[in-house]
C-alpha positions in Angstrom: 71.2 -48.8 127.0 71.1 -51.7 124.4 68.5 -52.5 122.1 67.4 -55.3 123.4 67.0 -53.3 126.8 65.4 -50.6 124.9 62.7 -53.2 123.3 62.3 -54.6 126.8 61.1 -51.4 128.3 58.8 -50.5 125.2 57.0 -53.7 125.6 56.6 -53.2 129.5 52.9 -52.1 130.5 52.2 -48.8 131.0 51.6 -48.5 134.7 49.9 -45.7 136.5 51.4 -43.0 138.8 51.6 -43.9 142.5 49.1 -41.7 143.5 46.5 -43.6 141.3 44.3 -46.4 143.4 41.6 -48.5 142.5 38.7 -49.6 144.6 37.4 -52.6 143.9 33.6 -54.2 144.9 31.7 -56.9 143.2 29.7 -54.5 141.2 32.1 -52.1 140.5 35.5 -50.6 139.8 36.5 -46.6 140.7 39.8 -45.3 140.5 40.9 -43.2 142.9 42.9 -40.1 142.7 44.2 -39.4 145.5 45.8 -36.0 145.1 42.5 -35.0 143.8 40.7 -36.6 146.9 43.1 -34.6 149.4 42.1 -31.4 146.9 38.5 -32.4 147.7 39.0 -33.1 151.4 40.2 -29.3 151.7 37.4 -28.2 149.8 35.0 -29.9 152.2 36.7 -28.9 155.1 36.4 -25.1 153.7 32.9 -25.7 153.0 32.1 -27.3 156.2 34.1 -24.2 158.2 32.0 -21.8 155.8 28.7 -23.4 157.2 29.6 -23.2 160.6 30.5 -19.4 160.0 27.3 -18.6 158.7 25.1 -20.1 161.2 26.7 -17.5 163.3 26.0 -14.5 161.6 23.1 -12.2 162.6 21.4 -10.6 159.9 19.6 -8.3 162.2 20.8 -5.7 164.9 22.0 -8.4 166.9 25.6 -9.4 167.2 26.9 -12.3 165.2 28.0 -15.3 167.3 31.4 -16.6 167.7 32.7 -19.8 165.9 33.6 -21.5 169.1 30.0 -20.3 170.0 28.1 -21.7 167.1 30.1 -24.8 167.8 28.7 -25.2 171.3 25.2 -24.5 170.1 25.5 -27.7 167.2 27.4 -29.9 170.3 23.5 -28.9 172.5 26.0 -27.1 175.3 24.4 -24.2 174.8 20.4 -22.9 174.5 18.5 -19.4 174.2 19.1 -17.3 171.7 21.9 -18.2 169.8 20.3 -21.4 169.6 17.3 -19.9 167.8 20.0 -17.6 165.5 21.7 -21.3 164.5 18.5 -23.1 164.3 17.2 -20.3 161.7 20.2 -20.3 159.5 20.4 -24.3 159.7 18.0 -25.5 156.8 19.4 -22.5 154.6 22.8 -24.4 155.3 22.2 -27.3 154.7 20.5 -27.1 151.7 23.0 -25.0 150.0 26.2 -27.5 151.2 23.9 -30.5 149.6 22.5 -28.0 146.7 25.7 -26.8 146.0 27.5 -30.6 145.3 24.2 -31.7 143.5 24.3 -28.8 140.9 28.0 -29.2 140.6 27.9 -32.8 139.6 24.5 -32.4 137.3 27.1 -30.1 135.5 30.3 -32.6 135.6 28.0 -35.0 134.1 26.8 -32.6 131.2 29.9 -31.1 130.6 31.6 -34.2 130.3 28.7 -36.2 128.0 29.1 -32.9 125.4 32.4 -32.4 126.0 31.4 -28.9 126.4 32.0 -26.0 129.1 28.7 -24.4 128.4 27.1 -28.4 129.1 25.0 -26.7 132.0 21.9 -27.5 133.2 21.0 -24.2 133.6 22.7 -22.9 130.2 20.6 -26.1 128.3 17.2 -25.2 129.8 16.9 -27.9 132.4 16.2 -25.4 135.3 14.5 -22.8 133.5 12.2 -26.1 132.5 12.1 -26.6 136.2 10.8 -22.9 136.7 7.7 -23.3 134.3 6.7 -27.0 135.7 6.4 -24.8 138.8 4.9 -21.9 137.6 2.3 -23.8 135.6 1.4 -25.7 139.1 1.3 -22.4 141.3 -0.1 -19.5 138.8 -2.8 -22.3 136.4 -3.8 -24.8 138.9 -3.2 -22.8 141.9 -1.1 -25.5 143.8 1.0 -25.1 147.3 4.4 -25.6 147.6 4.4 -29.5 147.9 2.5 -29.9 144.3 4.7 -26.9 143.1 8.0 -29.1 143.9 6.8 -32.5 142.1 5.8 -29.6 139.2 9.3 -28.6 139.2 10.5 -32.2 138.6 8.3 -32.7 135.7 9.3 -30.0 133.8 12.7 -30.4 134.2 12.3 -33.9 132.9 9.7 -32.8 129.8 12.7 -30.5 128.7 15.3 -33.1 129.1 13.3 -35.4 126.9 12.4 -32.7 124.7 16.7 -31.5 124.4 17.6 -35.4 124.2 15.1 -36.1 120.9 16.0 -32.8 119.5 19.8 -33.0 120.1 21.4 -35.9 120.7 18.7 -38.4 119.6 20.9 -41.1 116.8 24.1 -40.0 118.2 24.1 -36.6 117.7 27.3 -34.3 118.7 27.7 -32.5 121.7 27.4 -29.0 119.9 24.2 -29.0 118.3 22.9 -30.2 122.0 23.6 -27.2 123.6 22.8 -25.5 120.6 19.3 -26.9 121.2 19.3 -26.3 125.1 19.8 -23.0 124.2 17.1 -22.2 121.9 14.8 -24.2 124.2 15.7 -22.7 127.4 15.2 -19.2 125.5 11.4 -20.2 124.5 10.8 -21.0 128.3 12.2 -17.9 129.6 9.8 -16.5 127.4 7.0 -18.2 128.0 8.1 -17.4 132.2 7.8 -14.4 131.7 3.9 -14.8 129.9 3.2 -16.5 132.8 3.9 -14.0 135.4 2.8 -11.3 133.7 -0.4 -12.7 133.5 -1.3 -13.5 136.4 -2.1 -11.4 139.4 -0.1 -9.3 141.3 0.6 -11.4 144.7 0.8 -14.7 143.0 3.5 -13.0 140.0 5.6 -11.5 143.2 6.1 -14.8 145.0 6.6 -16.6 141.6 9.0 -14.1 140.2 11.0 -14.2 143.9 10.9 -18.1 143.4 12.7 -17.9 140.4 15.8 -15.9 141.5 16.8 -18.8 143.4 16.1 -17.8 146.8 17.1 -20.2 150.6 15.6 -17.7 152.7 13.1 -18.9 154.8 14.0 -22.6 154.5 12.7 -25.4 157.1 14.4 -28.1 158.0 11.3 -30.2 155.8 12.6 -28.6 153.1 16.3 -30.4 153.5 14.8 -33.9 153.1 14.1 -34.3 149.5 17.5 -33.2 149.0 19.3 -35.3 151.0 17.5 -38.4 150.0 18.1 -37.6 146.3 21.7 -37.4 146.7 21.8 -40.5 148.7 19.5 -42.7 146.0 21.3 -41.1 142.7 25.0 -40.8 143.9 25.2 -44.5 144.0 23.8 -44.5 140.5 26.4 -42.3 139.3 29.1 -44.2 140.8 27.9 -47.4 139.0 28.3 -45.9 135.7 31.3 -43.3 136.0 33.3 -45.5 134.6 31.2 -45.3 131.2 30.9 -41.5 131.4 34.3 -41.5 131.3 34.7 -42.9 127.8 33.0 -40.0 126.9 35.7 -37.6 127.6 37.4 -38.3 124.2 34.0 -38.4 122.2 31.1 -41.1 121.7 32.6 -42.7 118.8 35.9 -43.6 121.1 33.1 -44.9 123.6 31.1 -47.1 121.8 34.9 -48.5 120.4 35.5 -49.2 123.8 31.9 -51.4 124.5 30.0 -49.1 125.7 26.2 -48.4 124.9 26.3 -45.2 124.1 22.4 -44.5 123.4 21.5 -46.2 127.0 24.4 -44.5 128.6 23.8 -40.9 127.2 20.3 -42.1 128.5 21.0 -42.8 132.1 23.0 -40.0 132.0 20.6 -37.5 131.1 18.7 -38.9 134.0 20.9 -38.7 136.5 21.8 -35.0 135.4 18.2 -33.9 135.3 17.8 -35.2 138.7 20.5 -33.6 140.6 19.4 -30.4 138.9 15.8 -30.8 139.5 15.8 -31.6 143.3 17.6 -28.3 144.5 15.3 -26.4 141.8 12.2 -27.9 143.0 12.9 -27.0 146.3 14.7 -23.3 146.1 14.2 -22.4 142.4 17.0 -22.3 139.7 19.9 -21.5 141.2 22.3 -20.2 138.2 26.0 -20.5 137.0 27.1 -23.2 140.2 26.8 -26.0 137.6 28.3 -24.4 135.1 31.5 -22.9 137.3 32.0 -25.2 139.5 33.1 -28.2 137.1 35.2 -25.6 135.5 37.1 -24.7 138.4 37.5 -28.1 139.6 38.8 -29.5 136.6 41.9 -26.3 137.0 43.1 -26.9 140.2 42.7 -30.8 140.2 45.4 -33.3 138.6 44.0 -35.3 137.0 42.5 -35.6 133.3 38.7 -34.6 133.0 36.1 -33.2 135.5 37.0 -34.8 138.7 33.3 -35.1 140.1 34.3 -35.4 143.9 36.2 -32.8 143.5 33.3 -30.9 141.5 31.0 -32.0 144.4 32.8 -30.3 146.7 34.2 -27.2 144.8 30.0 -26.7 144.7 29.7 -26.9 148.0 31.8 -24.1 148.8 30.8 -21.8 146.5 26.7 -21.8 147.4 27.5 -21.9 150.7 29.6 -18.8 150.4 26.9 -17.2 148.4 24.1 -18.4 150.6 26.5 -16.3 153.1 27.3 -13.0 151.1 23.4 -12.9 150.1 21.9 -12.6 153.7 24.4 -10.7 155.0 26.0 -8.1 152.7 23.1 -5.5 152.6 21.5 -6.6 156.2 19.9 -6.3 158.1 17.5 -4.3 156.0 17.6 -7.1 153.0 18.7 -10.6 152.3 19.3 -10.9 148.4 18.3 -14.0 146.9 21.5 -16.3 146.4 20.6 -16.7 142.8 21.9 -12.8 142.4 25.0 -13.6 144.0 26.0 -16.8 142.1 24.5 -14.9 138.9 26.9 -12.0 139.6 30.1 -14.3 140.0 28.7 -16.3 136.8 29.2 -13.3 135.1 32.2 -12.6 136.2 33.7 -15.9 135.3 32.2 -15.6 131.9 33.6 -12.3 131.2 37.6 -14.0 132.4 37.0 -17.0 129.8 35.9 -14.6 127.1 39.2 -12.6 127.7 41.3 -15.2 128.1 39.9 -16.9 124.9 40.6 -13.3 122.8 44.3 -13.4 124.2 44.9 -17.2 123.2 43.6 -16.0 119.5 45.5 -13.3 119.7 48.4 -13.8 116.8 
């Protein structure tokens, strides 16, 4: 090759990979991955096949149903009982395939902003601040359910104001907001647990239940405030991925690039409060999905960053699996609140990064 070749192909614009796409509408731009969307598509497929499963299981004496059966019973060919077994497990469903994506990308957005795996809502207080807006409505001002949800949504976003001023107010880096999520989220467990010990003994039971994240019992009223959240803030966050992205090599390198980094982190915060929120408010605070799922998304997906379709789903499939292993692994004489089962794998997960981190330091 000559030079002149040589200086030819230096000069030539980079181009992206072939499997690189844009999508292009008069407000916005995305770019499109689309080995990461076929990862997603078999994630949502495996979540969707999950569901189905689950509907089917009994978690009394009864035997389970069949897939095909479960499958006739959602297609209205057939009634009677197993009707009434899918009908009962439906809402629980539901909730935990939307919950699932809406905690997973309330963690994408955190973990990318901070540039931080522990960037959880749960590890930064969001959902414990969730917990005490309801507590305060159901234990102090003896509300229902209804009042206890919109108490859920105010605390969550009291604590997100009080993380934002405290942590990333002027620019502040990533670090010293967790740091502050932390040290938050610790006086709120704290004042929790004041809160239910205080009161009386029904009132502490239900509350305490509420807070290990719990789908049992759902109704299909229950699945609405979900959905419709997803469908008003997913929108949002497709509007301004593109600026979250900036954020993946720090906020310095963003506001380089043009972008308002004050209003962004802003709108951000928002948007991550309110995926967060909406499955707290509704089945309490549902621990380590947010903080896994980014993870494991970002691992087996190509490209650079925390893929959030691919989060989405990846958080789909794992509640609904623990929604599963909850009501059925000790039936039928108890269905564990999923919050214990997504606890236990958290746990797990944390102790593998811990070892693997001690082996990379290893000399």
């Amino acid at each position: 090759m000559t030079l002149q070749q040589k200086g030819t192909q230096a000069n030539a614009p980079a181009r992206w990979p072939r499997r690189i796409t844009f999508v292009r509408t008069r407000f916005v731009s995305v770019r499109m991955d689309l080995a990461a969307l076929a990862i997603a598509v078999v994630l949502v497929v495996v979540a969707l096949l999950v569901g189905i499963w689950s509907l089917g299981v009994s978690t009394t004496d009864s035997p389970s149903l069949g897939f095909g059966t479960t499958l006739q019973v959602l297609a209205g060919q057939t009634a009677g009982a197993p009707a009434d077994l899918v009908a009962a497990a439906l809402p629980a469903v539901i909730i935990a395939l939307a919950g699932g994506a809406s905690l997973a990308l309330s963690g994408a957005i955190f973990q990318t902003v901070t540039r931080n795996p522990l960037g959880s809502p749960d590890i930064i207080g969001f959902t414990t601040g969730a917990y005490t807006g309801a507590l305060i409505v159901m234990l102090v001002m003896h509300g229902g359910s209804g009042t206890a949800t919109i108490g859920a949504m105010l605390g969550a976003l009291v604590t997100a104001v009080a993380v934002y001023y405290l942590g990333m107010r002027g620019g502040t880096s990533g670090y010293r907001f967790i740091v502050v999520g932390i040290g938050i989220n610790a006086m709120l467990v704290a004042f929790n647990g004041y809160l239910i010990a205080t009161a009386d003994v029904q009132n502490a039971a239900a509350a305490a239940s509420w807070g290990m994240g719990d789908l049992h019992d759902m109704q299909m009223s229950d699945t609405i405030p979900v959905v419709i959240a997803l469908a008003v803030l997913v929108p949002f966050l497709i509007v301004v991925a593109p600026r979250m992205r900036m954020f993946e090599l720090g906020s310095d390198s963003a506001q380089s690039k043009g972008v308002d980094v004050a209003r962004t982190q802003i709108l951000l915060l928002i948007l991550g409060v309110g995926f967060a929120a909406v499955i707290t408010a509704v089945a309490g605070p549902i621990a380590f999905v947010a903080l896994v799922a980014p993870q494991l998304a970002a691992r087996i997906s190509p490209s650079p960053g925390i893929p959030l379709v691919t989060s989405a789903a990846f958080g789909a499939v794992l509640l609904v699996s623990c929604d599963a292993i909850a009501r059925t692994i000790l039936a039928p004489e108890v269905q564990l609140p999923v919050g214990v089962v997504t606890t236990s794998i958290g746990g797990i997960y944390l102790l593998g990064l811990l070892i693997a981190q001690s082996r990379k330091a290893r000399p």
